[in-house]
ZADO-1210 file (C-alpha; in nm, 4 decimals, padded with zeros to 6 digits):
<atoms>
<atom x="00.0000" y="00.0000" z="00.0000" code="UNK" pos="1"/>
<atom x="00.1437" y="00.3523" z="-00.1027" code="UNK" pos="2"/>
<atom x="00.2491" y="00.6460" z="00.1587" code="UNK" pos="3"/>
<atom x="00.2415" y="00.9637" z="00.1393" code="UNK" pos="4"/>
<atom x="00.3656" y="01.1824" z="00.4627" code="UNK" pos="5"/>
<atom x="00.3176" y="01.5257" z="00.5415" code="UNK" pos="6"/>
<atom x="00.5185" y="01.6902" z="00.8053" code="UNK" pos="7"/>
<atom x="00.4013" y="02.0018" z="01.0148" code="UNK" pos="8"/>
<atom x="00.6414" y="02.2925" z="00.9464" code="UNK" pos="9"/>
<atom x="00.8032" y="02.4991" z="01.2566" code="UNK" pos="10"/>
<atom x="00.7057" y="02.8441" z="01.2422" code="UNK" pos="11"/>
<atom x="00.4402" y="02.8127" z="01.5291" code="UNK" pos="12"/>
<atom x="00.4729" y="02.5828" z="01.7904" code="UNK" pos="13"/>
<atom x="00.1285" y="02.6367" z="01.8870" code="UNK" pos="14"/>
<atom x="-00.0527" y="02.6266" z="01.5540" code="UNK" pos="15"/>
<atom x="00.2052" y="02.2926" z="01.4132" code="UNK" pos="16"/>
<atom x="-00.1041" y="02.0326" z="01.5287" code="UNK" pos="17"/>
<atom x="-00.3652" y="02.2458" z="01.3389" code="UNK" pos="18"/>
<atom x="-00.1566" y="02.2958" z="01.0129" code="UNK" pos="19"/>
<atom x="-00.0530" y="01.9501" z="01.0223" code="UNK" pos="20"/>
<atom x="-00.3862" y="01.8248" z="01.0385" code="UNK" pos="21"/>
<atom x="-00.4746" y="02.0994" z="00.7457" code="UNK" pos="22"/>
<atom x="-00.1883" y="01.9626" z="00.5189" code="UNK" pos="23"/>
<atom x="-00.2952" y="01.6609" z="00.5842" code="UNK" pos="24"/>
<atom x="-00.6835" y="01.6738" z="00.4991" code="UNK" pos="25"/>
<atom x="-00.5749" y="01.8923" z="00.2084" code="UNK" pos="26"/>
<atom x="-00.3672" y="01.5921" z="00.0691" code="UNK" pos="27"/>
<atom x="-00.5695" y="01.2952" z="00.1520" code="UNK" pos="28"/>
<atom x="-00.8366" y="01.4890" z="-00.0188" code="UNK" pos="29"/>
<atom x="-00.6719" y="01.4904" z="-00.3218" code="UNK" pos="30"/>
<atom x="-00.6057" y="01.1514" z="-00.3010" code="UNK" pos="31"/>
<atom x="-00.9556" y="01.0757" z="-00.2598" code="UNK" pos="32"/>
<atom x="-01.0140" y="01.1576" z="-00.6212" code="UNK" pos="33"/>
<atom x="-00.7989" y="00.8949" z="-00.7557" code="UNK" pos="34"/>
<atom x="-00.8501" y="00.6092" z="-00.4536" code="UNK" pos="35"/>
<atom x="-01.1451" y="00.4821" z="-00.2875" code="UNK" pos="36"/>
<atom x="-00.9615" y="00.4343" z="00.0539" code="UNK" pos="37"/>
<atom x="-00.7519" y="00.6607" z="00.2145" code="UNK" pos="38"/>
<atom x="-00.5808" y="00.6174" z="00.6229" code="UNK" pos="39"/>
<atom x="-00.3913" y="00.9349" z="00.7858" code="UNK" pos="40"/>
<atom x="-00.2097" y="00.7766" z="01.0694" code="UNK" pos="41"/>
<atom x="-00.0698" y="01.0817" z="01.2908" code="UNK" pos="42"/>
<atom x="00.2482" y="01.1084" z="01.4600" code="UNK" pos="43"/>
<atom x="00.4284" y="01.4141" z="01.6632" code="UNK" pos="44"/>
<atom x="00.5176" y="01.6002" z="01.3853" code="UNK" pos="45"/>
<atom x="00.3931" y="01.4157" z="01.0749" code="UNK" pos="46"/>
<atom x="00.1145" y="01.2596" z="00.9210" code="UNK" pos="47"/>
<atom x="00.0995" y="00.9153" z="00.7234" code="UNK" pos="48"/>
<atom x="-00.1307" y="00.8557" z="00.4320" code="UNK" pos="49"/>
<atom x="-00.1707" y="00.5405" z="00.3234" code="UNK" pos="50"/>
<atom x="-00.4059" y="00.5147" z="00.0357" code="UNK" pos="51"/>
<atom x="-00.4564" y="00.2379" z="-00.2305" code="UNK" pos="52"/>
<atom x="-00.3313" y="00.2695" z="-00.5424" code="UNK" pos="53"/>
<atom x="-00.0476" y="00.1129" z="-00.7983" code="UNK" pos="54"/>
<atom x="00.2785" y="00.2369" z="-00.5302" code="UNK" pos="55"/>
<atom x="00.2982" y="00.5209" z="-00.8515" code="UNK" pos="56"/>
<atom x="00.3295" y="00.8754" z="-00.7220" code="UNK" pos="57"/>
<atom x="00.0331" y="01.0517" z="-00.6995" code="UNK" pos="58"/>
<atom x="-00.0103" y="01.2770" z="-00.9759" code="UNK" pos="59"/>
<atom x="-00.2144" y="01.6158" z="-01.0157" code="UNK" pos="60"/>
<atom x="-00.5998" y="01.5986" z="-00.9450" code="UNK" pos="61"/>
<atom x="-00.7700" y="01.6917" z="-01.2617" code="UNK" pos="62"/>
<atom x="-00.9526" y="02.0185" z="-01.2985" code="UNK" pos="63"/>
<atom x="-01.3689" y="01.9976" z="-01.3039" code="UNK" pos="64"/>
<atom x="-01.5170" y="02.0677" z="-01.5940" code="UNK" pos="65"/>
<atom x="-01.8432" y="02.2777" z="-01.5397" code="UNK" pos="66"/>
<atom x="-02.1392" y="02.0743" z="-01.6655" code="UNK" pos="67"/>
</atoms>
């Protein structure tokens, strides 16, 4: 199963939980449009997504079209 992780940055110590957790909805997100399961597993200072798929990269989410 393919991983992606996204790490908090360090700017705010405060804030690092809440913008982790922001990076890390943003991205499984976008994985959700090209897998029908995705897990976040988080750690201190990173998150884990583990989402199915062929262990390729994920590439860019394709633009809607308008209907």
């Amino acid at each position: 199963m393919p991983v992606v992780t996204v790490r908090a940055g360090n700017k705010q110590r405060s804030g690092e939980f809440d913008a982790l957790v922001r990076k890390a909805t943003e991205k499984a997100s976008d994985l959700l449009e090209q897998s029908d399961r995705v897990l976040v597993v988080y750690g201190k200072s990173s998150a884990s997504i583990y989402y199915e798929g062929d262990g390729a990269p994920p590439g860019p989410v394709p633009a809607a079209r308008p209907s």
